[in-house]
N, C-alpha and C positions, 0 to 999 in steps of 0.2 A: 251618381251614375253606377246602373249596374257592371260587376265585373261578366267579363266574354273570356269564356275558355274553349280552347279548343281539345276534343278527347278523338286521338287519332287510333282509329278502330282498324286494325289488319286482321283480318275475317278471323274469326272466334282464335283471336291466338295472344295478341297483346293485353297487356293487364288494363283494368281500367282502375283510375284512381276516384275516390269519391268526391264529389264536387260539395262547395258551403251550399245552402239552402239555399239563396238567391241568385244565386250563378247559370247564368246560360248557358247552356253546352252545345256545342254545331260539332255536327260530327261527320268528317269530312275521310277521304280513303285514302291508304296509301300506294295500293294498286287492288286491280277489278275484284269484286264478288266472285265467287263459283255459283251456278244457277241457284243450288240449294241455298247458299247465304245468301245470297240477294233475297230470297224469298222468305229465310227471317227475318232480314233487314226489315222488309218490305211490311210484314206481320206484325213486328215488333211496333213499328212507328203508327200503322193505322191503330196499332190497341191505346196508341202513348195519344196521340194527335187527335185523333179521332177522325181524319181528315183522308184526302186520296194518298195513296202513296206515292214516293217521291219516283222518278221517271227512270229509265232504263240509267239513265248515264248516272243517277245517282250525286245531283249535286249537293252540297254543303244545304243540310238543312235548320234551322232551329228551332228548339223546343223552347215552350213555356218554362219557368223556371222551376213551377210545382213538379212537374216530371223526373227531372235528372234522376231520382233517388229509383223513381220509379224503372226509368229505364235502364239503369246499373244492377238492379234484381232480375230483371227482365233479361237481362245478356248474361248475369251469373246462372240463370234457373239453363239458358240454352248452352252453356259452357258446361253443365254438368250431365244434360241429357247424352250430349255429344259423346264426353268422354265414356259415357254408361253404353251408349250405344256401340262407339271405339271398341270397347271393351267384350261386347258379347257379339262383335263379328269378328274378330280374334278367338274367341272359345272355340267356337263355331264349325273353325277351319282345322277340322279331324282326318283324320285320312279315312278310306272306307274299305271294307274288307268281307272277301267270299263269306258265304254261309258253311261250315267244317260240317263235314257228314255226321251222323250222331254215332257214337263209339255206345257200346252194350258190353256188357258182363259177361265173362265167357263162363262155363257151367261150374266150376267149381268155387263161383267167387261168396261167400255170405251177402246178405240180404244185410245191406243198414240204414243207418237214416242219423242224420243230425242235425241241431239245432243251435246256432249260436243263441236261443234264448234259453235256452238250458244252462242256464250256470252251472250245475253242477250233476252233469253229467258225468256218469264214468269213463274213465278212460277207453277207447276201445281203438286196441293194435290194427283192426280192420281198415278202419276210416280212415286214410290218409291224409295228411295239411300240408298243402302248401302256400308256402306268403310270397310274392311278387310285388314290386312297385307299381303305376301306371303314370304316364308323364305325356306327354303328345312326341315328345322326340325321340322316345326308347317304345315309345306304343305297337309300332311294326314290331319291332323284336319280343315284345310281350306276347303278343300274339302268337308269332310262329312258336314260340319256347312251350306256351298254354298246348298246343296243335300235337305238337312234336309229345310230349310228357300222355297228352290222350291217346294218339295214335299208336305207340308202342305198350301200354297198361293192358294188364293182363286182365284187371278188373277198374276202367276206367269212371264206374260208377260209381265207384265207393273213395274218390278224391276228392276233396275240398279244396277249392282254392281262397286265396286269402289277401286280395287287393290292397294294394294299399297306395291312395293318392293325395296330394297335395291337397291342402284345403284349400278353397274358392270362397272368397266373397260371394261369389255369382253360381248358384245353386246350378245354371244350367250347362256347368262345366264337368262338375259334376254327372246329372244326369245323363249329357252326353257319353261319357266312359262307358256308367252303368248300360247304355244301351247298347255301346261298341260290342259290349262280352255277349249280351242277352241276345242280339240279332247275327253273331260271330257264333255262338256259341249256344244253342238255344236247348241244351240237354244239361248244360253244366251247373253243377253246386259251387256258390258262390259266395264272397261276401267281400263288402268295400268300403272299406275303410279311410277316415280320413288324417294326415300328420299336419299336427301343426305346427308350422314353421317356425316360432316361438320358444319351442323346445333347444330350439339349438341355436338359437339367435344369439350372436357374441359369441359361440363356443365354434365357429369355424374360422377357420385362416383361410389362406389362398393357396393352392398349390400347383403341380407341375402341369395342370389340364383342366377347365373350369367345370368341366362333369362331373369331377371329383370334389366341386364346389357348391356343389348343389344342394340344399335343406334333406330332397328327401333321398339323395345315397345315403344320408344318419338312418334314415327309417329303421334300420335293421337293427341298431341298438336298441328300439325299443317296442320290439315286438311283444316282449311278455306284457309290456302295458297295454296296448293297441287290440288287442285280439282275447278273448272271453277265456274267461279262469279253465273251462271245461277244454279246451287245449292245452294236452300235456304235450305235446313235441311237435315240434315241425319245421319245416324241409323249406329255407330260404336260398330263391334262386334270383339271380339276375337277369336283365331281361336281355343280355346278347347269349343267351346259349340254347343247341337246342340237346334233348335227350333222348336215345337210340338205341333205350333198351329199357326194362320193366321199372319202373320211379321204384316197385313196391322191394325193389331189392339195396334199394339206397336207405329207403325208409325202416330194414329190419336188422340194420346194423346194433350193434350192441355195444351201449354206449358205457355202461360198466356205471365209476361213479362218478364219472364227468360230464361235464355242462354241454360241451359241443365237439362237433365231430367235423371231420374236415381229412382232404387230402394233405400230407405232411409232402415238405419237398426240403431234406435237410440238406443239401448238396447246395442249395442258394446262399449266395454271401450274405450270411442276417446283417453285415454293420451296415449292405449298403441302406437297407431300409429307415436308418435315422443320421440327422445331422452328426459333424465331427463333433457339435457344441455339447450332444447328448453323451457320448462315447468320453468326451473329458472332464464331465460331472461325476465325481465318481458316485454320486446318492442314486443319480437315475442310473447307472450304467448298473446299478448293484439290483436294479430292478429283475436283472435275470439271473444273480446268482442263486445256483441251485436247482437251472432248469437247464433242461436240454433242450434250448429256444430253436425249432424250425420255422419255416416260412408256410405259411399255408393263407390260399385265396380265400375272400369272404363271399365270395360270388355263387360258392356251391357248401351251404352248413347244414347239418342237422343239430336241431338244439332243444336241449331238456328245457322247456320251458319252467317246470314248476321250481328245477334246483335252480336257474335262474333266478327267479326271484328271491327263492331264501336268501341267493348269495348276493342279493343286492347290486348285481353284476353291471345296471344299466350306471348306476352310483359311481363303479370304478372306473369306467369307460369314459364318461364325464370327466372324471376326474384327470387325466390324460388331456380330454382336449382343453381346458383351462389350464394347463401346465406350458399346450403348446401355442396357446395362444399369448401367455408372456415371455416363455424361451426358445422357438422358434425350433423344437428338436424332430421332427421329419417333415416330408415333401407330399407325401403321398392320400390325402384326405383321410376317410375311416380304416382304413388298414391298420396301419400303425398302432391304435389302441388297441384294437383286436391283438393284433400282438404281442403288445406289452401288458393285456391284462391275463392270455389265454396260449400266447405260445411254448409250450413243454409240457401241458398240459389239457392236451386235444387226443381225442381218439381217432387214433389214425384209419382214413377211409382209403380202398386201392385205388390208383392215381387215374384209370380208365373213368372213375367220378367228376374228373374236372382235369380236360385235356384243354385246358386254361392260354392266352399268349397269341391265339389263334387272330389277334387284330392288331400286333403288331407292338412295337413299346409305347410309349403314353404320350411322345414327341412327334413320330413321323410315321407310326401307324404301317409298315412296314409287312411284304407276308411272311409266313413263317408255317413249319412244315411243322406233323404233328411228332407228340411225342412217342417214341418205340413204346408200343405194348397195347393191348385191347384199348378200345375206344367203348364207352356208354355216354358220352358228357360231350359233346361239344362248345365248347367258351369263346368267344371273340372279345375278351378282356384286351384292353388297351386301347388303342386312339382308333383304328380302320375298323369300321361294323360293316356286316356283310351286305344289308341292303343299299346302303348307301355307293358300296364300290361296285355294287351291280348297276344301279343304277344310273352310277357316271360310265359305262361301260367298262370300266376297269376293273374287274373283278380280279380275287388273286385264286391259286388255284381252288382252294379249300371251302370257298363260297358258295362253290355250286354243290354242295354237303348242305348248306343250307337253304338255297334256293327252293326246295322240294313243298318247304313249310311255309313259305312267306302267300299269305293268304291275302295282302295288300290287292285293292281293285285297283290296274292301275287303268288310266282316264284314257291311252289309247287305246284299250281293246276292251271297255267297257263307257257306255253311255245310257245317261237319264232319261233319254228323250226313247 
């Protein structure tokens, strides 16, 4: 007597186990089809059976015993389309964004041109680089930051940007970005980049804010890899800030014989930035002697690429976060190594370069008034970003500094049709 199994199907979600070769299998429901599954259902069993398909109510049917195998590929091949499908109407769901006027060269600016296939091009102070992230969730704000950087440039032709985005499986998550910039942005020099997530796999912890948990907030370690030898320097921004006054006077700073440039803020309490557990090692705590360690944000840098790599910089940075992945010594995601491989030894940028804090601290996102003195930089570092509290209607006052930029279509006062 053959054995009778029953394989209880709950529309493409339960596992199926495989049945012995001579086993019948009825396959009965544990509640209703959605129209689309029933019509696999339905598809499935006329390829298996050969026969009509079974009726709306969908009773307990069964299969010859040759089939089971057959029909167990049959629901993995529609289990994987599913989730493929799952998958690229998720990509999909981008936000959409005005077309930015086209920005020109005003008359004094030189004539350039670049090529990331030029390896080995010379350096030229003209061309400006900048590197951004792109994410779906910090997208808006890349945006207005790109907007904001063009519409203040004195020569906004001669800027490079310098994308850089997660890598996809799904090539047309990708494309989708590329096309975000190109129909956004349809004058601008470009290039986009992909991080792969691998890089840092095992070398992040958890910390105070899961943004700060993210693969590609690392991105910015390892720029001098990611981006073509023939980039000697360049201007790494974050994508909550925007900029309100010429990039090209941040970019002609002089960096002397150091790696990276940055606002200094020494008046911050440096211990709060690492655990007590670090402060009573004395091997790591001896990591700053000899430096006049200040605080400074990684959100606005300018960085020597090329002494970068001499100095094998991305090596030490690494090296920091496998230290704190077994002794647990700060809270605060890529900060912290930035610190401990570069604080006392940063060329100090005037602090109107990154008016930083402007979204509040990293818990409650709070507002916060700017700092005394000239403003070029506006930052929304910390937990509250400015489209979002516009958004909910709660805006704080400083927001509407940024609202100017935000080139977001939004869906009530724009439509398809």
């Amino acid at each position: 007597m053959q054995n009778q199994s029953k394989y209880h199907l709950s529309p493409l979600s339960d596992s199926i186990s495989r049945a012995p070769q001579n086993t019948k299998i009825t396959l009965s429901l544990k509640h209703p089809f959605s129209p689309l599954q029933a019509t696999l259902h339905s598809t499935l069993y006329s390829l298996i059976s050969n026969s009509p398909s079974p009726s709306n109510s969908l009773p307990p049917q069964t299969m010859p015993p040759d089939h089971g195998r057959l029909y167990f590929l049959l629901i993995v091949l529609v289990l994987t389309v599913t989730v493929k499908l799952m998958a690229t109407s998720t990509a999909v769901e981008l936000p959409k964004f005005r077309e930015a006027p086209a920005f020109r060269n005003g008359r004094g600016c030189p004539r350039t041109a670049w090529s990331s296939l030029d390896q080995h091009c010379h350096y030229n102070p003209s061309i400006i680089h900048i590197a951004m992230t792109l994410d779906t969730t910090y997208l808006r704000g890349s945006i207005a930051g790109v907007f904001s950087v063009l519409q203040h440039a004195t020569c906004p032709e001669n800027i490079v940007f310098h994308f850089i985005a997660a890598s996809h499986h799904n090539r047309r998550s990708s494309d989708l970005l590329r096309h975000i910039i190109t129909s956004t942005f349809p004058y601008l020099t470009f290039h986009l980049y992909h991080f792969d997530s691998n890089l840092v796999k095992g070398k992040i912890s958890y910390s105070v804010r899961r943004a700060l948990d993210q693969p590609l907030n690392y991105a910015r370690i390892y720029l001098a890899d990611l981006l073509p030898s023939g980039v000697r320097r360049i201007i790494y921004f974050d994508s909550d800030l925007i900029v309100v006054d010429d990039v090209a006077k941040l970019w002609s700073i002089n960096l002397g014989r150091r790696v990276l440039g940055a606002p200094e803020y020494c008046h911050a309490n440096f211990t709060n930035y690492f655990t007590p557990k670090f402060w009573s090692n004395a091997a790591f705590a001896a990591s700053f002697k000899g430096r006049r360690a200040c605080y400074f944000n990684t959100g606005v840098m300018v960085i020597d690429l090329w002494k970068w790599r001499e100095g094998k910089y991305t090596e030490k940075l690494e090296h920091w976060m496998r230290v704190q992945k077994r002794c647990r010594i700060y809270e605060l995601g890529s900060l912290p190594p930035f610190l401990l491989v570069f604080a006392g030894d940063v060329e100090g940028v005037e602090h109107r370069w990154n008016q930083h804090g402007l979204g509040g601290d990293n818990l409650e996102g709070l507002c916060r008034d700017l700092h005394p003195g000239p403003v070029s930089l506006l930052h929304w570092s910390g937990k509250g970003k400015p489209w979002l509290r516009l958004d909910s209607k709660r805006p704080c006052p400083l927001d509407s500094l940024w609202a100017p930029y935000d080139l977001y279509r939004h869906s009530s006062l724009f439509s398809d049709s």
